[in-house]
TORKE-905306 format. One line per field, with one value per residue (C-alpha): x, y, z; residue in three letters; residue number from 0. Coordinates in Angstrom, 1 decimal, padded with zeros to 4 digits. Layout:
! residues N
east	[X|...]
north	[Y|...]
up	[Z|...]
code	[ala|...]
pos	[NUM|...]
***
This chain:
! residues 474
east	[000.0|002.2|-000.6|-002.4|-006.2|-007.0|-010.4|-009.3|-006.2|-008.5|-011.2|-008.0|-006.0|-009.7|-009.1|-005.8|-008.1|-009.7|-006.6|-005.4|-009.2|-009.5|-005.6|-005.8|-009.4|-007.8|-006.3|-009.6|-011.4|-008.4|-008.7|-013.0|-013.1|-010.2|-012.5|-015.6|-014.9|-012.3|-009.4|-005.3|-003.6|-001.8|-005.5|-006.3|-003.3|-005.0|-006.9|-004.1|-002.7|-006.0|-005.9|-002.1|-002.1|-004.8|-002.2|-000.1|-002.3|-003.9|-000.4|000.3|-003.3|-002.1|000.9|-000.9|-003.6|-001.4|000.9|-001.9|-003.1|000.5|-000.9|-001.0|-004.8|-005.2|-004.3|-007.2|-009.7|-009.0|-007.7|-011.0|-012.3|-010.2|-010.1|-014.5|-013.8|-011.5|-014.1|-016.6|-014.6|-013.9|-017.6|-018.5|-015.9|-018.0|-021.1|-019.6|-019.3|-022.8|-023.0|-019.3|-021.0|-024.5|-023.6|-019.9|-017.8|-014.3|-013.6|-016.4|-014.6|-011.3|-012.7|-014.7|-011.1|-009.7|-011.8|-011.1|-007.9|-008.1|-010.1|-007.3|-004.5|-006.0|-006.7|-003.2|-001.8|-004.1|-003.6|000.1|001.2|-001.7|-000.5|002.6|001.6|-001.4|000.6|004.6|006.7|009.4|006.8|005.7|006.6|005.3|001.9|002.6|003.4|000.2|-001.9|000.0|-000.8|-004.9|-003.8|-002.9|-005.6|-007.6|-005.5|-005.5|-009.4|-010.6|-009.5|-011.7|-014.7|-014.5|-014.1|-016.9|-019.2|-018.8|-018.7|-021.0|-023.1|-023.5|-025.1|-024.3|-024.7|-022.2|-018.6|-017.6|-019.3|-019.5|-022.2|-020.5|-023.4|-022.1|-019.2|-021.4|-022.8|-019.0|-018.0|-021.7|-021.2|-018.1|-018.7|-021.6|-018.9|-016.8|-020.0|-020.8|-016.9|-016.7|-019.5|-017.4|-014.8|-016.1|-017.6|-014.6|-012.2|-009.5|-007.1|-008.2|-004.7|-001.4|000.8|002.9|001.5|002.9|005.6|004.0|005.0|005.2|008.2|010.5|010.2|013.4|015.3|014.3|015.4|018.7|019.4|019.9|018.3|015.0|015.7|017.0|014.0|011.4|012.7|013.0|008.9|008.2|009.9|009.0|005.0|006.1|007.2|004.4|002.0|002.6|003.8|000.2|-001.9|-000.4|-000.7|-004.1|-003.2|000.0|-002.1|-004.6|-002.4|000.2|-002.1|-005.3|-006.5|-010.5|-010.9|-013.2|-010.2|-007.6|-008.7|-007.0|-003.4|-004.1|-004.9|-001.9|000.4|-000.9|-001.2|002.8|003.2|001.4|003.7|006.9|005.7|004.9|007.9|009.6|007.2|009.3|011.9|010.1|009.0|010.6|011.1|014.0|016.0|014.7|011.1|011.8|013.5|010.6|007.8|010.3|009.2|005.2|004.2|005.1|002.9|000.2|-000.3|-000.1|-003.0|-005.2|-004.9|-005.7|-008.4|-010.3|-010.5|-011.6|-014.1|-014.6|-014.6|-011.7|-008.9|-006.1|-003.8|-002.5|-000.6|000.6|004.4|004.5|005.0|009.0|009.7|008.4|010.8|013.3|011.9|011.9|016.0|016.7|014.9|017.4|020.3|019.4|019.3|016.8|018.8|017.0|020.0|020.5|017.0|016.7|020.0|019.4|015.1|016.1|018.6|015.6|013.2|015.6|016.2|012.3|011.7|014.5|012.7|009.6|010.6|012.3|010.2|006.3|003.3|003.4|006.7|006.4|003.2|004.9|008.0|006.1|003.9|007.3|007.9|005.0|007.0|010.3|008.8|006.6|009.4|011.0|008.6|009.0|013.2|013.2|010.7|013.5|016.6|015.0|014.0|017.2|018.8|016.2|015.0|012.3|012.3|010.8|007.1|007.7|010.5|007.2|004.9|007.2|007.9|004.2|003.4|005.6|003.2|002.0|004.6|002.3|000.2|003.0|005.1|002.6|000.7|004.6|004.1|001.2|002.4|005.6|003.4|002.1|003.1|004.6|006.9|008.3|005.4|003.0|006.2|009.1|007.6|008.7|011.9|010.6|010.3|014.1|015.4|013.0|015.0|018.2|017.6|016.5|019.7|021.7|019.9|020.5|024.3|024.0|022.4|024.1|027.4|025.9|023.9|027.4|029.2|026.4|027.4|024.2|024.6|022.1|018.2|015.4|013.5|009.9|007.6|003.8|001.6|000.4]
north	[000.0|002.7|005.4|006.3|005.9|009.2|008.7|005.0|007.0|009.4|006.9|004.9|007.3|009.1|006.0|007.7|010.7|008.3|007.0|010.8|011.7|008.5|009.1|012.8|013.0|010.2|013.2|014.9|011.7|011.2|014.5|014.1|010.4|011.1|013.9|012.2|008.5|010.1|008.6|008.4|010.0|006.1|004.8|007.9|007.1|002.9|005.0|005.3|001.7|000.2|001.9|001.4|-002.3|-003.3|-002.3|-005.3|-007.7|-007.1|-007.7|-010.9|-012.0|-011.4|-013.2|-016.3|-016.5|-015.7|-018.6|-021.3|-020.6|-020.5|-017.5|-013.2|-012.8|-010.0|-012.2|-015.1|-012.4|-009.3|-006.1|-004.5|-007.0|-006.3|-002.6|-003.0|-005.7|-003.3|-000.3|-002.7|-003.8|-000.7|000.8|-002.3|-000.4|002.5|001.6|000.7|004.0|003.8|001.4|002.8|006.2|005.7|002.9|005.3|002.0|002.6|-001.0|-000.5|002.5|001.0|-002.0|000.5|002.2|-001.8|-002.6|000.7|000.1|-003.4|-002.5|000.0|-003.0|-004.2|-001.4|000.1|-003.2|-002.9|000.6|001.1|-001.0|-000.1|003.3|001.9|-000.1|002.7|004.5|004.4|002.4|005.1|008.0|005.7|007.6|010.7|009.2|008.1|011.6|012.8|010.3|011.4|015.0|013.8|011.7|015.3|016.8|014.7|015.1|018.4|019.1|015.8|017.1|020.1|018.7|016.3|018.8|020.9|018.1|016.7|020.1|021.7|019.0|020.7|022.3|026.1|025.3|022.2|023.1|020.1|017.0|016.0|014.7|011.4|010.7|014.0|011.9|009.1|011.9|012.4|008.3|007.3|009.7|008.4|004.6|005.7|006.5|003.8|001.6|004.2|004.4|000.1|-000.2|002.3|000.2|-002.8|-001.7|001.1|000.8|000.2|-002.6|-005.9|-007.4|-006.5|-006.9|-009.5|-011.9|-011.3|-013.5|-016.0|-013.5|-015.7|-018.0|-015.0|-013.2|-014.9|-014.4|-010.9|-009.8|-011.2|-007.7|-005.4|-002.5|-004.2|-004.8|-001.4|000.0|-002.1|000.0|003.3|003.2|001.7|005.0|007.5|006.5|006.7|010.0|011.4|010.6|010.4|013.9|015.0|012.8|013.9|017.5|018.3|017.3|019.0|022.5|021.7|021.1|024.3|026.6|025.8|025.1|023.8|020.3|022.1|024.8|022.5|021.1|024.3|023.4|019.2|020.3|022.3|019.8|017.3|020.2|020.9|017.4|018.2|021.4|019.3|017.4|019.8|021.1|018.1|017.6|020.2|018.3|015.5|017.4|017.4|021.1|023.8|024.1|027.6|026.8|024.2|026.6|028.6|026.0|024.9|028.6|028.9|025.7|025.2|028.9|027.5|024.6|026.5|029.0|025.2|025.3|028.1|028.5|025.4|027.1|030.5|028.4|026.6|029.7|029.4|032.5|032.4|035.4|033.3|030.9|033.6|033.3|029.8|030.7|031.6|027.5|027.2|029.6|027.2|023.5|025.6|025.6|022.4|021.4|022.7|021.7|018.2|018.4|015.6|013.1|010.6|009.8|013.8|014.4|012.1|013.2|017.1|016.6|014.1|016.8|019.6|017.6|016.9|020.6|021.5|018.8|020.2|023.8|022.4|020.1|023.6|026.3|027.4|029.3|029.0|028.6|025.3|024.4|025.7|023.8|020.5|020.9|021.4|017.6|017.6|019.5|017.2|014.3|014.9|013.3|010.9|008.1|007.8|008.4|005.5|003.2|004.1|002.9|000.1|-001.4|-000.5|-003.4|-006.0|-007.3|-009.3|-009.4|-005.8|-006.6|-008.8|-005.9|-003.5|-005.3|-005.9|-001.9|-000.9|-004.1|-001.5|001.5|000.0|002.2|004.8|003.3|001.6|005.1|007.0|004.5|004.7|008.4|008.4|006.5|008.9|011.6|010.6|013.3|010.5|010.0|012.5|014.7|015.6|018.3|016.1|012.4|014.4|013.2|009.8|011.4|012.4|008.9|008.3|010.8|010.1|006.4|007.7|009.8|006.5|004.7|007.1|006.5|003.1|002.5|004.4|002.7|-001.0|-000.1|001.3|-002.2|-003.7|-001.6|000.7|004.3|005.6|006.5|007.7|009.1|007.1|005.5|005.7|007.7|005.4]
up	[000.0|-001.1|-001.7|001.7|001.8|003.2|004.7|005.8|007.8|009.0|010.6|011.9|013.5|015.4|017.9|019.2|020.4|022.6|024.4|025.3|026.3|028.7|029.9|030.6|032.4|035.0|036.8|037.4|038.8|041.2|043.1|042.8|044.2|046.7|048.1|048.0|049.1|051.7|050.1|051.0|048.2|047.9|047.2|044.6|042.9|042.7|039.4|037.5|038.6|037.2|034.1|033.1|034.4|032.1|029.2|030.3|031.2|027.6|026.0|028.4|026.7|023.4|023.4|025.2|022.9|020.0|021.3|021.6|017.9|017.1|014.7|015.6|017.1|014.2|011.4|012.6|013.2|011.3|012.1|011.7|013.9|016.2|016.4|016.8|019.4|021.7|021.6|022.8|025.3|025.9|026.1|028.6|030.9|031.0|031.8|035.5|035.6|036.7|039.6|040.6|041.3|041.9|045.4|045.8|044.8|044.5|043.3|040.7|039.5|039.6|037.4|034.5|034.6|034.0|031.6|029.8|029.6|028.5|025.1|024.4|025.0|021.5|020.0|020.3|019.0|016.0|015.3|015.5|012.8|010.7|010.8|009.5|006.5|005.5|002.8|002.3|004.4|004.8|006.0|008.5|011.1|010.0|009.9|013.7|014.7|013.0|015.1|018.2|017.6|017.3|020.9|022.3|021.1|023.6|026.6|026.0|026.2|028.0|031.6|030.4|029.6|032.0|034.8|033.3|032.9|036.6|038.2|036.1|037.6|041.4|042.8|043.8|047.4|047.3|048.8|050.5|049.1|045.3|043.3|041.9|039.6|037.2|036.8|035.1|031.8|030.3|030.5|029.1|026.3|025.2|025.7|023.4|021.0|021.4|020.2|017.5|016.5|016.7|013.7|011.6|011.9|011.5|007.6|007.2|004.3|007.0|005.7|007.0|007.3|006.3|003.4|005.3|008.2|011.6|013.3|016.3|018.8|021.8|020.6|020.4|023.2|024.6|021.5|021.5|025.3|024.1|022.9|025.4|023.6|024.3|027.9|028.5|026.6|028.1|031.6|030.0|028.7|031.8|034.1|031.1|031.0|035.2|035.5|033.2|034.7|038.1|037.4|036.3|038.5|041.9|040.6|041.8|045.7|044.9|044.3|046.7|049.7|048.9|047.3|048.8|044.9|045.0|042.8|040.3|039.7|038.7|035.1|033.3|035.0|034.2|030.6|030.6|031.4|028.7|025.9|026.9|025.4|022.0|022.2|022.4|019.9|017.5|018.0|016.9|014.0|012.3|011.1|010.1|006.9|003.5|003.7|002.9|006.6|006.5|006.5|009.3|011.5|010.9|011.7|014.8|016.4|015.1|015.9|019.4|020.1|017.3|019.9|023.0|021.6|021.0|024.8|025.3|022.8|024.5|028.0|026.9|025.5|029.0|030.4|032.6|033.8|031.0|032.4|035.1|032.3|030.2|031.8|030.9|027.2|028.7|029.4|025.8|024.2|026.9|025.0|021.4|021.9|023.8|020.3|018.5|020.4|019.8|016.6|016.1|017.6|019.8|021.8|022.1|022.8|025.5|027.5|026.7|027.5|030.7|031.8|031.9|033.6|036.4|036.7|036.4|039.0|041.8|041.2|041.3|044.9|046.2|045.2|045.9|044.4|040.9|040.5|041.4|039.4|036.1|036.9|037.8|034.5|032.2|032.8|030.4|027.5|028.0|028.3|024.6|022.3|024.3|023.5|019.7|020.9|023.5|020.8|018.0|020.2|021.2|018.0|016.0|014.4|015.3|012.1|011.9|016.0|015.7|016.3|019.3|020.4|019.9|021.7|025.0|024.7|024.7|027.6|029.2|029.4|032.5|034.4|034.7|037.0|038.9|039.9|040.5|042.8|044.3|044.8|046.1|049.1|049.6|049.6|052.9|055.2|057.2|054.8|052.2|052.0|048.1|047.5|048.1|046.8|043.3|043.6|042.8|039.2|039.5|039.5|036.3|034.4|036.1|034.6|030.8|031.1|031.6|029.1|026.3|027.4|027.5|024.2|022.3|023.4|022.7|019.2|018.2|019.4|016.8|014.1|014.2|014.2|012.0|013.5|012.1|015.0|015.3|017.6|018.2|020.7|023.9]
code	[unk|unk|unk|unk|unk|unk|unk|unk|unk|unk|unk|unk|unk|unk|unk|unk|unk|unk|unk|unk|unk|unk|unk|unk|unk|unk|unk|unk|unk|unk|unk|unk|unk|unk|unk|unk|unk|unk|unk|unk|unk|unk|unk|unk|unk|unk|unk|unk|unk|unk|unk|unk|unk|unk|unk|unk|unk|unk|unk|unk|unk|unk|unk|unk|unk|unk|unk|unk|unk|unk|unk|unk|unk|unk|unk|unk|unk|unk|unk|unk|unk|unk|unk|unk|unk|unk|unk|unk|unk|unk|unk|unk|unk|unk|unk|unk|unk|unk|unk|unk|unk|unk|unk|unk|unk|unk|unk|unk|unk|unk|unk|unk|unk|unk|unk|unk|unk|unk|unk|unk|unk|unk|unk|unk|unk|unk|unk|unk|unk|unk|unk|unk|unk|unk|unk|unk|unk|unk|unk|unk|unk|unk|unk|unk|unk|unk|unk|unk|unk|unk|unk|unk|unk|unk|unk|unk|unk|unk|unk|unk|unk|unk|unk|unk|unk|unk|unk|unk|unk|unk|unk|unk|unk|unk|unk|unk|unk|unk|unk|unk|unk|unk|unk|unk|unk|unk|unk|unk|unk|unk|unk|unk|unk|unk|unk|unk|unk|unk|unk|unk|unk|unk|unk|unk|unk|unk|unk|unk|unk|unk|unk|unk|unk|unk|unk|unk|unk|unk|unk|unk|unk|unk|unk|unk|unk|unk|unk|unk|unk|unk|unk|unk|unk|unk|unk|unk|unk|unk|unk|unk|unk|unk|unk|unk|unk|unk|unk|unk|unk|unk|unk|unk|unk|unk|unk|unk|unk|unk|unk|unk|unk|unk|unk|unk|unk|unk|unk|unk|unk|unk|unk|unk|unk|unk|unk|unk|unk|unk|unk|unk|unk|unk|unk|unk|unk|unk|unk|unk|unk|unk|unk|unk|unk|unk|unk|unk|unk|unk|unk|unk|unk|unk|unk|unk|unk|unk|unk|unk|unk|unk|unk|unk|unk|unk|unk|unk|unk|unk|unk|unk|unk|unk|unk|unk|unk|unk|unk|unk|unk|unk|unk|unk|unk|unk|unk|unk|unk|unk|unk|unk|unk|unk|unk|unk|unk|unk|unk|unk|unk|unk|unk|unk|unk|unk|unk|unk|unk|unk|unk|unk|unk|unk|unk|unk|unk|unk|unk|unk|unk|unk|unk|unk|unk|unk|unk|unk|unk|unk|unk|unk|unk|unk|unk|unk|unk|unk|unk|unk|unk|unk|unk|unk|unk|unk|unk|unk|unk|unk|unk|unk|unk|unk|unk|unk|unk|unk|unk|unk|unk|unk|unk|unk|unk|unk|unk|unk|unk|unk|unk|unk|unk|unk|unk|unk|unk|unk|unk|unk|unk|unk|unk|unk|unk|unk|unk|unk|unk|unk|unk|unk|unk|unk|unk|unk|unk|unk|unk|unk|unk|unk|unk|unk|unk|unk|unk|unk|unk|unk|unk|unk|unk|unk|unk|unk|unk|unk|unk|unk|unk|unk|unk|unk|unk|unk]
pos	[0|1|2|3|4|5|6|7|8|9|10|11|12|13|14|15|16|17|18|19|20|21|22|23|24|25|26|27|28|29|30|31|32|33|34|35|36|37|38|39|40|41|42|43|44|45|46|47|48|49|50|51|52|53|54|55|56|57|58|59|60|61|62|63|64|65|66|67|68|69|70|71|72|73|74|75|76|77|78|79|80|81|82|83|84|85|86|87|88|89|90|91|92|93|94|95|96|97|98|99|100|101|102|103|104|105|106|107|108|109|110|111|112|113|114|115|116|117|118|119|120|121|122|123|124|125|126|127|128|129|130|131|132|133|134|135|136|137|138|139|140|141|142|143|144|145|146|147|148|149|150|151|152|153|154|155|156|157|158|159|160|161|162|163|164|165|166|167|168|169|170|171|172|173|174|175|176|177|178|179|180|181|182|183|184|185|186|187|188|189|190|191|192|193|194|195|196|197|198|199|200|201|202|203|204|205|206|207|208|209|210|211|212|213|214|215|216|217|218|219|220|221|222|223|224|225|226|227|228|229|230|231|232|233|234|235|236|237|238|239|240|241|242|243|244|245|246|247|248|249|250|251|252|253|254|255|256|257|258|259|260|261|262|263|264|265|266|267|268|269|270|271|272|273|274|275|276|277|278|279|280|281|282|283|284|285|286|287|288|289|290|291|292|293|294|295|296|297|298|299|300|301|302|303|304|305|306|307|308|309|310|311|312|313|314|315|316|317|318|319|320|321|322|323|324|325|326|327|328|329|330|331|332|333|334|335|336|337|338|339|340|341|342|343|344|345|346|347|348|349|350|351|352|353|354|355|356|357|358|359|360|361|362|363|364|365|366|367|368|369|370|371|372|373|374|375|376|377|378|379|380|381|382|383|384|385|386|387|388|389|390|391|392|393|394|395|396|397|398|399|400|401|402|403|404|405|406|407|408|409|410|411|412|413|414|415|416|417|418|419|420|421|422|423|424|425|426|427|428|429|430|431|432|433|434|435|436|437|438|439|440|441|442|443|444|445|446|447|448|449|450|451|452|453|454|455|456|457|458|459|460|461|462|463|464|465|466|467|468|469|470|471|472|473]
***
């Protein structure tokens, strides 16, 4: 398929706006059902655990059932098939949305979240390589950065609706407790979606299987964690989707705790710190064109700000206070060099991005006010690239090993629930406190800064020195 099927691309690639929707509204239930069920910030943090676990256990499923047919799942059933069975799974997740708030069930909620996240297991081991094959082979990455730019559309305006929709639900004499059944309008509507979006797929012109049959994944896992690019990756998703998230999700308690911010005030700062990763990203994107280096200095600088006004466009229009974020258009102007520095570069990027999230962390642990919430967010803008960097390294060189390589990488993603579970429990003002558990995320980047090292030195032992920076959105 060397000409890409434009509407086929365009139904494929609406599924990524899902993931970034479901991903980025996790940090508004957190601070909602923390306050209403009376929760530890540990147990809060259980909603993110839920949702990133179900990645893995997905993938584990995958490569069992895979390895009993001794055949790839998509190749028996279909890739269409597949991407229509993962949205229903998906949309079954959602409707516990409406015992988990109507009876106040934590576990309920924790298990919608599960199930959630299970659908989306499938559906990102559908999509990514469709992405791939849909058109020219060596523009596949280019059609991956487009679907993560759609991804960041959603986290960037799901924390607002969200927000909106649940609080939007109270009444105007509630202060202290929260109407949990406003959370049940924004999930219903989407799992009506997912059904809605699972019947275009299923009669959608999206391919139906690839132009070459997939390797029996399960026999070559061991084979493939010979290579200690996969090894050292499979670590380096795990503590990037870590520090990420954890980063966004212990926000809220963050700005509640040291700047007395209400739960129904915070969705403009979450939304910020998930549009700073479609600004890094755009950023990047730059390059990736077949354009005069002129024109991609040029784009470098606009589309970073085009971005940020997106953000800023979608809460005017939820009629939230804007002049508060104006100074964090200065850390931009900070990423739109570190950009250039790298040079495009994934082992660059990585050390140079790593390096400024360490430093935006240490302000962040040391400072207060907003100081502190800009610095915290700016993880958002260096960790944008460093997916597709870490996902190039640790394919390079694997041959026909790369799907199996792929899959272990995204099994990975799970991470994100992990850490910041793990931060949730330092933040316990028994032990390091919300401000301080931050330097959990420190060791993260300390580790991706090591990697990058590391990699680089072992790819060049193999004789690989050449990358072409790509990856996929999670």
């Amino acid at each position: 398929m060397k000409k890409t099927n434009i509407g086929a691309f365009a139904t494929l690639i609406s599924i990524f706006f899902f993931w970034g929707f479901v991903a980025a509204s996790n940090d508004i239930l957190i601070p909602v059902f923390k306050k209403a069920l009376t929760l530890s910030q540990f147990e809060s943090q259980l909603i993110s655990l839920a949702f990133y676990i179900a990645y893995t256990v997905g993938s584990l499923m995958y490569f069992g059932i895979s390895s009993l047919l001794k055949r790839d799942i998509l190749n028996v059933i279909g890739y269409r098939n597949g991407l229509a069975l993962g949205l229903i799974i998906s949309a079954l997740g959602t409707l516990l949305f409406i015992p988990a708030s109507n009876n106040a069930s934590f576990p309920l909620l924790i298990s919608g979240l599960f199930t959630v996240g299970l659908g989306f297991s499938l559906q990102q081991i559908a999509a990514n390589p469709l992405a791939i094959q849909m058109g020219d082979p060596s523009k596949g990455n280019m059609r991956l950065s487009l679907a993560g730019g759609i991804n960041n559309v959603g986290t960037t305006i799901g924390p607002v609706i969200v927000s909106f929709a649940i609080f939007g639900g109270l009444s105007s004499g509630a202060t202290t407790t929260l109407n949990l059944q406003a959370v049940q309008t924004p999930y219903l509507f989407l799992g009506a979606a997912f059904v809605i979006a699972a019947i275009f797929f299923k009669f959608s012109s999206v391919p139906d299987r690839l132009t070459e049959e997939t390797e029996n994944s399960g026999g070559n896992i061991m084979a493939t964690l010979k290579y200690p690019q996969v090894l050292l990756g499979m670590i380096a998703i795990f503590v990037y989707v870590g520090v990420e998230v954890s980063t966004a999700s212990n926000l809220p308690e963050f700005m509640k705790q040291k700047l007395g911010t209400e739960e129904s005030a915070v969705a403009p700062f979450v939304s910020l710190f998930w549009a700073s990763l479609m600004i890094g990203r755009w950023t990047s994107a730059a390059g990736a064109f077949n354009l005069t280096e002129k024109l991609k200095s040029l784009l470098g600088f606009i589309l970073p700000f085009a971005a940020f006004g997106i953000f800023l466009c979608v809460n005017w229009i939820a009629g939230n206070s804007l002049t508060q974020l104006y100074p964090y258009l200065g850390i931009v102007i900070l990423l739109i060099i570190a950009d250039k520095l790298s040079k495009g570069n994934p082992v660059n990027q990585i050390m140079i991005y790593s390096a400024l999230g360490i430093l935006a962390l240490i302000i962040g642990i040391y400072s207060s006010g907003m100081t502190s919430v800009f610095a915290f967010i700016s993880v958002g803008l260096f960790c944008s690239t460093l997916w597709p960097c870490i996902f190039t390294l640790g394919i390079a060189g694997l041959g026909e090993k790369t799907n199996t390589a792929s899959s272990l990488l995204i099994m990975m993603i799970m991470g994100g629930g992990f850490i910041s579970t793990a931060q949730g429990a330092l933040a316990s003002n028994d032990l390091l406190g919300i401000q301080h558990s931050y330097w959990l995320g420190v060791l993260c980047f300390a580790y991706l800064l090591f990697f990058a090292w590391s990699v680089n030195k072992k790819l060049k032992k193999q004789g690989i020195t050449d990358f072409s920076t790509s990856g996929s959105a999670h």
